[in-house]
Backbone as JSON Lines, residues from 0, in Angstrom:
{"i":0,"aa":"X","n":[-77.46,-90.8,64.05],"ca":[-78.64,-91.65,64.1],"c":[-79.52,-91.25,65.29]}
{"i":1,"aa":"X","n":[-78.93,-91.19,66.62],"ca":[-79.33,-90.74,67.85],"c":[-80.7,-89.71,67.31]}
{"i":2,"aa":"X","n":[-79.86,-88.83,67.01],"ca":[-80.25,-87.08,66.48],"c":[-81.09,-87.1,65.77]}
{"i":3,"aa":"X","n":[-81.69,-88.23,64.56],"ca":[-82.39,-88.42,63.72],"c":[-83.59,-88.76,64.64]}
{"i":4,"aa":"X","n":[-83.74,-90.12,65.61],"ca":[-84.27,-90.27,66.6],"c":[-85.26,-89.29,67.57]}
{"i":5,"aa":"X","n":[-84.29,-88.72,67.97],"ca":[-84.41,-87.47,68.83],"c":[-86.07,-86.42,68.19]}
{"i":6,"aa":"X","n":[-85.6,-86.24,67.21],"ca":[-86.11,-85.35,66.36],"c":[-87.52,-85.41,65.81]}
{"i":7,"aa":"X","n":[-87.66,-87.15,65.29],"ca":[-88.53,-87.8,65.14],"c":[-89.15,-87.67,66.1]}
{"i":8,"aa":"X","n":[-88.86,-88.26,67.14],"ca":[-89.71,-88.22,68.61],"c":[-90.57,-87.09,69.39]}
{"i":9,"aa":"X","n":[-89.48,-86.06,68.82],"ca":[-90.33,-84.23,69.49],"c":[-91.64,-84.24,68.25]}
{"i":10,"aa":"X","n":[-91.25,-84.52,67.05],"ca":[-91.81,-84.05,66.04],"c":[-93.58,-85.0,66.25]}
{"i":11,"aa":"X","n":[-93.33,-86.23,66.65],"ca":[-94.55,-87.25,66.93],"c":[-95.52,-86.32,68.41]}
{"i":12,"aa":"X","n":[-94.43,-85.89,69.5],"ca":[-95.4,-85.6,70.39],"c":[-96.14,-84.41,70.16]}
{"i":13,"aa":"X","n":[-95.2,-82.97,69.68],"ca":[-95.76,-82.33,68.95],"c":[-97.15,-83.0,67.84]}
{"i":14,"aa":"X","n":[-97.15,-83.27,67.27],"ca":[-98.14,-84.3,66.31],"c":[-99.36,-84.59,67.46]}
{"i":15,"aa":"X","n":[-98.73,-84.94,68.44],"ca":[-99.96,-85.75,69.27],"c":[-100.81,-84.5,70.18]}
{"i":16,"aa":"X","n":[-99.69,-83.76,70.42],"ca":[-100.26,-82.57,71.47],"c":[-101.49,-81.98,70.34]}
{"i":17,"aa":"X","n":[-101.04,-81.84,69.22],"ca":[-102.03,-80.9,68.16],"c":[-103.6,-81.71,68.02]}
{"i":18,"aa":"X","n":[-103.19,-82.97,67.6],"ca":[-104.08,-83.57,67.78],"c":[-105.5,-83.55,69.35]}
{"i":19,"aa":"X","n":[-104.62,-83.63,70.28],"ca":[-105.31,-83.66,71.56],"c":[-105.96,-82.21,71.4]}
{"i":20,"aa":"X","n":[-105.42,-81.21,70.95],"ca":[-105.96,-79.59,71.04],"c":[-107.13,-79.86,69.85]}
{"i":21,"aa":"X","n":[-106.92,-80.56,69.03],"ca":[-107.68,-80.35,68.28],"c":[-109.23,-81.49,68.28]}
{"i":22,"aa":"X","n":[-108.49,-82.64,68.89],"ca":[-109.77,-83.44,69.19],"c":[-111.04,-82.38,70.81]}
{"i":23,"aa":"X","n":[-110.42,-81.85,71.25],"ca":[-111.01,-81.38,72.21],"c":[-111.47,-80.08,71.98]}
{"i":24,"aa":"X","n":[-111.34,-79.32,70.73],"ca":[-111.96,-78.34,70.54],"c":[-113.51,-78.9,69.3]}
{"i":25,"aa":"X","n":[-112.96,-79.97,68.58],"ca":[-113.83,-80.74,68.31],"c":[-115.38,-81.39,69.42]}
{"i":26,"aa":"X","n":[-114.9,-81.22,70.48],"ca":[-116.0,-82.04,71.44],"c":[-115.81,-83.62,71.91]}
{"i":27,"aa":"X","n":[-114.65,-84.1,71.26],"ca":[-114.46,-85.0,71.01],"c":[-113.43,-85.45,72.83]}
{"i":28,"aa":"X","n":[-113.75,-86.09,73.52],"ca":[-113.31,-86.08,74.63],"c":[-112.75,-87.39,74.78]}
{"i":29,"aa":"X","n":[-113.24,-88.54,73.84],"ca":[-112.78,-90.19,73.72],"c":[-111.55,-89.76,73.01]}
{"i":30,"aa":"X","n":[-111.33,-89.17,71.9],"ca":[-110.08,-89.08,70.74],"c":[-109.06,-88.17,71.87]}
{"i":31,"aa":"X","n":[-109.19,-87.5,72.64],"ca":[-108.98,-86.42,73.15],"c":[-107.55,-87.64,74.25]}
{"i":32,"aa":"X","n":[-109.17,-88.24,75.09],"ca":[-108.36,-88.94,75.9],"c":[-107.17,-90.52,75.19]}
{"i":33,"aa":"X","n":[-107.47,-90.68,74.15],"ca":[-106.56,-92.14,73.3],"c":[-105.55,-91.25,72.7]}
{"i":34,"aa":"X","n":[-105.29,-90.39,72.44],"ca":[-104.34,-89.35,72.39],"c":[-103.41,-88.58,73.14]}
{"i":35,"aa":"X","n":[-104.03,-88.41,73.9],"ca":[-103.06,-88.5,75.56],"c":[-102.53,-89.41,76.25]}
{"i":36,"aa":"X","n":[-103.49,-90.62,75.93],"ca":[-102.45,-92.34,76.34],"c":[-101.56,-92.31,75.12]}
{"i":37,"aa":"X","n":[-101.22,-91.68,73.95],"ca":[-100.26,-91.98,73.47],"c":[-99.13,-90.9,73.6]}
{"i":38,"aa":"X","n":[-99.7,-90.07,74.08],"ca":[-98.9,-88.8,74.47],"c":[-97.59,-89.54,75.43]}
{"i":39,"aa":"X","n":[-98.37,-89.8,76.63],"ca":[-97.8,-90.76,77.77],"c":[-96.98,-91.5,77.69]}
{"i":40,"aa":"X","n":[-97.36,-92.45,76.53],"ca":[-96.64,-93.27,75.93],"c":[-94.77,-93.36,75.35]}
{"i":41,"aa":"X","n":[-94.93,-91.97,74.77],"ca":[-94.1,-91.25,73.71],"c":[-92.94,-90.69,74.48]}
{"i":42,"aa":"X","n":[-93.6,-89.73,75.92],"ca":[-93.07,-89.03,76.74],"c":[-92.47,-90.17,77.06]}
{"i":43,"aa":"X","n":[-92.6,-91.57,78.07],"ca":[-91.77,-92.79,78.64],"c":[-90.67,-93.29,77.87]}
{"i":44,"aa":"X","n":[-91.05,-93.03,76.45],"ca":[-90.39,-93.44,75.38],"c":[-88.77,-92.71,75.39]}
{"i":45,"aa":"X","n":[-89.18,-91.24,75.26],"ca":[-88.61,-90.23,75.33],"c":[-87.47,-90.46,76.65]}
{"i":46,"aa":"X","n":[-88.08,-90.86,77.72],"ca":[-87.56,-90.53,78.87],"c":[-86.06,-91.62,78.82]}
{"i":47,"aa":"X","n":[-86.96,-92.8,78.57],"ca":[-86.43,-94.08,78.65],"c":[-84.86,-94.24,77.7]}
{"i":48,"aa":"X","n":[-85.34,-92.92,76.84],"ca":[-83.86,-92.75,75.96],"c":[-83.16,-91.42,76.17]}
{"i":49,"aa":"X","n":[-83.55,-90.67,77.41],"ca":[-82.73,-89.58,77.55],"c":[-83.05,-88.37,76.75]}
{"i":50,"aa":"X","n":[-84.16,-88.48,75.92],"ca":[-84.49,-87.01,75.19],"c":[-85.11,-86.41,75.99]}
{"i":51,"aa":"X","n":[-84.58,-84.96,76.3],"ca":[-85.25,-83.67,76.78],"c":[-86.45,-83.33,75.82]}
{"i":52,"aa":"X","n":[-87.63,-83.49,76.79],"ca":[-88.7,-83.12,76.25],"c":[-89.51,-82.01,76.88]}
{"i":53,"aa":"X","n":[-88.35,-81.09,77.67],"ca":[-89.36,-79.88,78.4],"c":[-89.94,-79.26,77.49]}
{"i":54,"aa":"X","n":[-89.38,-78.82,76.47],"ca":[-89.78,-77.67,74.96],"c":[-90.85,-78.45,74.63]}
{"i":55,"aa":"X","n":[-91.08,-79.27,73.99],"ca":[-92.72,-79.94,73.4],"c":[-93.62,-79.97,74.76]}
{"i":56,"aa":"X","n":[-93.41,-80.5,75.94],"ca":[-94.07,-80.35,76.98],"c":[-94.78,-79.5,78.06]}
{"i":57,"aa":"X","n":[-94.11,-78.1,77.72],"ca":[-94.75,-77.29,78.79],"c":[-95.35,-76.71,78.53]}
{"i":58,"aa":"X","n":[-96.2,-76.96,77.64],"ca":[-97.75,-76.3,77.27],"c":[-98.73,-77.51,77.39]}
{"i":59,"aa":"X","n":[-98.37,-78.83,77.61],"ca":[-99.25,-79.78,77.47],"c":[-99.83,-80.02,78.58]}
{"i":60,"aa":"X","n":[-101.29,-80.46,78.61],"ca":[-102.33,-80.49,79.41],"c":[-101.59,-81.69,79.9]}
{"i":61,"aa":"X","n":[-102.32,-81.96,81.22],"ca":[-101.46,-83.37,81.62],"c":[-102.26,-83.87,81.83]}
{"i":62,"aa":"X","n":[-103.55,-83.75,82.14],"ca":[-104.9,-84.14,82.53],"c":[-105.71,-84.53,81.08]}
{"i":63,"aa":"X","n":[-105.95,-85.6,80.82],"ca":[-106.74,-86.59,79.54],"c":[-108.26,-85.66,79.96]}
{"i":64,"aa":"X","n":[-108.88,-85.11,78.48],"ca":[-110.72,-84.79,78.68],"c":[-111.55,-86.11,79.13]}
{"i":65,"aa":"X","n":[-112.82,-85.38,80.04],"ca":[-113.53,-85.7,80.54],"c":[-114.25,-86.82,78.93]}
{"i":66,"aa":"X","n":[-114.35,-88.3,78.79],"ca":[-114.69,-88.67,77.93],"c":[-115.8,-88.77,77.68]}
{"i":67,"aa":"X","n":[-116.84,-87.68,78.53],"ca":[-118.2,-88.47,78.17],"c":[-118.4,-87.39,76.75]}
């Protein structure tokens, strides 16, 4: 069940990182940044249950776009 968990969870931030790459090549700097608060979110999530999330993470911007 854990493992099912686990999996789900890489697979969402992955999901979110793409999104953030993709709202910001869009121009889109509001979607960019509500996407990175859920990034944040996910990662605490993550943490809070012990999943290693260096592999989905070390390409991710850590810094939310400029929203104007």
């Amino acid at each position: 069940m854990m493992s099912q968990f686990r999996t789900t969870l890489r697979n969402r931030i992955d999901d979110v990182r793409q999104a953030i790459t993709e709202a910001r090549q869009a121009g889109d700097g509001y979607a960019a940044s509500l996407h990175h608060a859920r990034l944040e979110d996910l990662l605490h999530l993550a943490a809070r249950n012990d999943v290693d999330t260096s592999r989905t993470v070390e390409t991710t911007v850590t810094e939310p776009a400029d929203p104007r």
